[in-house]
N, C-alpha and C positions, 0 to 999 in steps of 0.2 A: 460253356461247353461248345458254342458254337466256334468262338474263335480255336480252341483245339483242332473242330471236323478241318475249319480255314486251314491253319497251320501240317496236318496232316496230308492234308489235297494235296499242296504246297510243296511239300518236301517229296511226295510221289510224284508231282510233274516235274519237277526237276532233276531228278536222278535219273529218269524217263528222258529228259530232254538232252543230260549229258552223253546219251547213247551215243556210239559214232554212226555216222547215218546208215552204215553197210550192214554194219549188225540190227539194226533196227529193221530192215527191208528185210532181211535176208532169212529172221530166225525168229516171224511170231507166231504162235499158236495162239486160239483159244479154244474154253471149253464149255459143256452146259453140266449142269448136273440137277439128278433130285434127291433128296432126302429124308432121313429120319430122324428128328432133333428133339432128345431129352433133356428136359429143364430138371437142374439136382441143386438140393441147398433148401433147408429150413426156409427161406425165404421165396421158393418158389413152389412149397407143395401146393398151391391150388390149382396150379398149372399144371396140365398134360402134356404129355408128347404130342408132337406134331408134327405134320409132314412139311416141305419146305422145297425151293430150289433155286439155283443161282449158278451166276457164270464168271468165267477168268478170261483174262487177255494178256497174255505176257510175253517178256522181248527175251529171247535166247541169250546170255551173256557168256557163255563158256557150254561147251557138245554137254556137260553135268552139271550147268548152275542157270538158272532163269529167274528172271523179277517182273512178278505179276501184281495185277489189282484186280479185286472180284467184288460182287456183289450175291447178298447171300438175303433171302425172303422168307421166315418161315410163320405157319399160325398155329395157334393151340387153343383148344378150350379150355372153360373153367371149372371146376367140380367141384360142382351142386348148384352151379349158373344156369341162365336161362340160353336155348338154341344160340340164343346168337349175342352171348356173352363169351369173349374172346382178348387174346394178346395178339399183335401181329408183332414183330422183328424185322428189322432189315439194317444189315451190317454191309460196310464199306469196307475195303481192309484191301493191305498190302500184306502179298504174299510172296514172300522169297523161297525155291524150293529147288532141293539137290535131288538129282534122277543118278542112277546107278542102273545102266545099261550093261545084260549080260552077253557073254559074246556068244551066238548063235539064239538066240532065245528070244521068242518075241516078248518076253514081260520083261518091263524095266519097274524096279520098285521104287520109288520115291519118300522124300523125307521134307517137308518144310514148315514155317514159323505165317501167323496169322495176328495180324493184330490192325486195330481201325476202333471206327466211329459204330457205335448202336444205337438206336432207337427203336424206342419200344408202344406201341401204342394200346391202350387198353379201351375196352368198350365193355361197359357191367351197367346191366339196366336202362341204357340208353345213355349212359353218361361218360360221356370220352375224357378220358386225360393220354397225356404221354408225358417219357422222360428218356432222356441217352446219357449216353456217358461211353467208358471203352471197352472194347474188349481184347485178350490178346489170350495165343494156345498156338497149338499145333496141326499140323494133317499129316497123316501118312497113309501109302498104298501103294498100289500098283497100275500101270499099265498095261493093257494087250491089245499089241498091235492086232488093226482086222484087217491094213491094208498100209500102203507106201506114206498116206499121212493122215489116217485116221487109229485112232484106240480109244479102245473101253477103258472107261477107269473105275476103282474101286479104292473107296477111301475111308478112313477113320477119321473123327476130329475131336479137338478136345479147344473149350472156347474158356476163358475164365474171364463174366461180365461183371462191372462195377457201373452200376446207373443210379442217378443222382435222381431228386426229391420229382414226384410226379407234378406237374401241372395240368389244373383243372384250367378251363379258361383262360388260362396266359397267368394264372395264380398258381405259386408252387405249395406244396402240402408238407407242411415242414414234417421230417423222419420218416418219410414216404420212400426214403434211399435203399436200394438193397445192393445186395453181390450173390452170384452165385455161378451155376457151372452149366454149360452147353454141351451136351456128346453126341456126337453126329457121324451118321452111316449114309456114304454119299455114293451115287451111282452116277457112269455119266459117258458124255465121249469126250475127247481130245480133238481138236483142228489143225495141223500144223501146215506152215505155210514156207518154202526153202531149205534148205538142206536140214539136214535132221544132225 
């Protein structure tokens, strides 16, 4: 799995790197956000919702097409765990996303694709394992503008993860594999830096 995260890094700094330098200067934003991320799927009911947050960096490629990479954190408890029996998340991911600017209107709605590296780390009773594998889904939302190159955003997500067998101690636990589903309610600002 790690050579995949390699592989993935890989083909983002490269598309990143094919930029022409003018567009690169001239058209990046980023962004922060927080959220609220529900774990769905037979394999994740002991897991709670939980709150999260993470940021984007991305290079302008067309005034309605940009290519970003984010980083996304979120924790949850476990139920019927002890206080500090938890999963933590953190996903890597390239995100490519179409904005649809209306004329006169400061909301621009937005539409794009997410997909990257997870890992997952668990802590139950004092005893850690993790395990990553991919994930890949959507976001959609909106923008509003609050100024010449700041906006609010408001977002939906939809995450579909596949993580492979837990490892205890650097020992993996055979059929420890699951899949299941991420939905997420993101708040946030926008940074944009050059013509818009």
């Amino acid at each position: 799995m790690t050579r995949r995260f390699i592989l993935l890094l890989t083909a983002a700094a490269l598309t990143l790197a094919a930029l022409p330098a003018p567009v690169a200067a001239q058209n990046l934003s980023a962004g922060v956000f927080g959220g609220y991320f529900d774990l769905s799927g037979d394999e994740f009911d002991d897991a709670d919702a939980g709150f999260g947050f993470g940021g984007v960096l991305a290079v302008g490629v067309h005034p309605r097409f940009e290519i970003g990479a984010g980083v996304i954190r979120t924790t949850h408890s476990l139920e019927g765990g002890g206080d500090d029996d938890e999963i933590t998340a953190l996903v890597i991911h390239a995100e490519p996303r179409a904005r649809f600017p209306l004329a006169g209107s400061p909301v621009v709605p937005f539409v794009g694709a997410r997909v990257g590296w997870v890992k997952e780390d668990i802590d139950i009773g004092g005893v850690e394992a993790e395990r990553d594998g991919l994930g890949f889904g959507a976001v959609g939302g909106v923008e509003v503008a609050l100024g010449p190159t700041v906006a609010a955003t408001l977002a939906a997500s939809f995450t579909r993860v596949s993580l492979g067998d837990a490892e205890v101690g650097g020992t993996a636990i055979d059929g420890t594999d699951i899949e299941g589903n991420v939905i997420g309610l993101e708040a946030g600002l926008r940074f944009r830096f050059g013509p818009r």
